[in-house]
N, C-alpha and C positions, 0 to 999 in steps of 0.2 A: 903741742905743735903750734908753730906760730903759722900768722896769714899772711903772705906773701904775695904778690902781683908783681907783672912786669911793666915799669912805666914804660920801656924802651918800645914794648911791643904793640899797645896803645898808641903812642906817637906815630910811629909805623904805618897805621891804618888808617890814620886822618891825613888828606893830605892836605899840604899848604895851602892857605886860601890863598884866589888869584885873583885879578882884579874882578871877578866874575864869580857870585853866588855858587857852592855847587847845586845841583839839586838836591832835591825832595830824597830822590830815589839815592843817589849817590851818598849823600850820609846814610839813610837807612841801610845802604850795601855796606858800608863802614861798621853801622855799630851791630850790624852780624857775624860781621868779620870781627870783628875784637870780643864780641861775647864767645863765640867758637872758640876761638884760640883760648882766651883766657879759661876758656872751660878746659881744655883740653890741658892746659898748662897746670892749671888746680887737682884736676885729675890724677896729674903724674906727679903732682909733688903731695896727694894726702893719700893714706892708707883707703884700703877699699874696705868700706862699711863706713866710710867717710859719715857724719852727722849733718844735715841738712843746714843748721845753723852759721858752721864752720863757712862752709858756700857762702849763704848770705851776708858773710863779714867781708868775703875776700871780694862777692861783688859789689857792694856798696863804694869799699877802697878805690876799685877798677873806676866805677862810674862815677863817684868823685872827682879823680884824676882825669878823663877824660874829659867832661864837664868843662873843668878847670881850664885845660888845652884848650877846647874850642873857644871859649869866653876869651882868651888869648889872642885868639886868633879871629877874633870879632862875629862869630859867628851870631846870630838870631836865635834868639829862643825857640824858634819853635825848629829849627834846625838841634837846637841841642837838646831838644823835648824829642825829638824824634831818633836822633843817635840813641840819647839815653834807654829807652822804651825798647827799640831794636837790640841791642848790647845785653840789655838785661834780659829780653824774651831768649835770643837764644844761648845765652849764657846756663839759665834756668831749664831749658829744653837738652841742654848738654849734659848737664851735670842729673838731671832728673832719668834721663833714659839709661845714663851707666849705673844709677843708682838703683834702679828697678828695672837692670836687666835681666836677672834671673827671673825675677816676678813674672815675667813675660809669656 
């Protein structure tokens, strides 16, 4: 099974920067948003009993690319230290609780 991600829907979640920093909080709402989704997205495109590893390939690609965009988009490091971080926690929390839902 190959790993797959959507750029389209990471671009989606960040919006344009404006002449105007966003905040703090507003990228973190971002890169919750795009870990969610992408979780949800990885979900429906890998069989269930998925392998944890497979995850961590498809999020890595995700948070690459998004990275990527913001650096584009001039953003600050600690802006894209914080999307990043956020993106991956609940990326990681998505894909962890369908994965040990039965466990439950």
């Amino acid at each position: 099974m190959g790993v797959t991600g959507s750029l389209r829907s990471n671009e989606a979640a960040m919006p344009a920067r404006g002449p105007l920093s966003p905040s703090a909080e507003s990228i973190r709402e971002n890169g919750y948003a795009a870990g969610e989704r992408e979780a949800r997205l990885f979900l429906s495109s890998t069989a269930p009993g998925f392998e944890q590893p497979v995850a961590y390939q498809w999020l890595d690609r995700i948070v690459a690319d998004g990275r990527r965009q913001l650096r584009e988009r001039n953003a600050s490091d600690r802006e894209i230290e914080i999307w990043d971080n956020a993106c991956r926690i609940m990326f990681l929390l998505e894909t962890l609780r369908e994965r040990n839902r039965d466990c439950l």
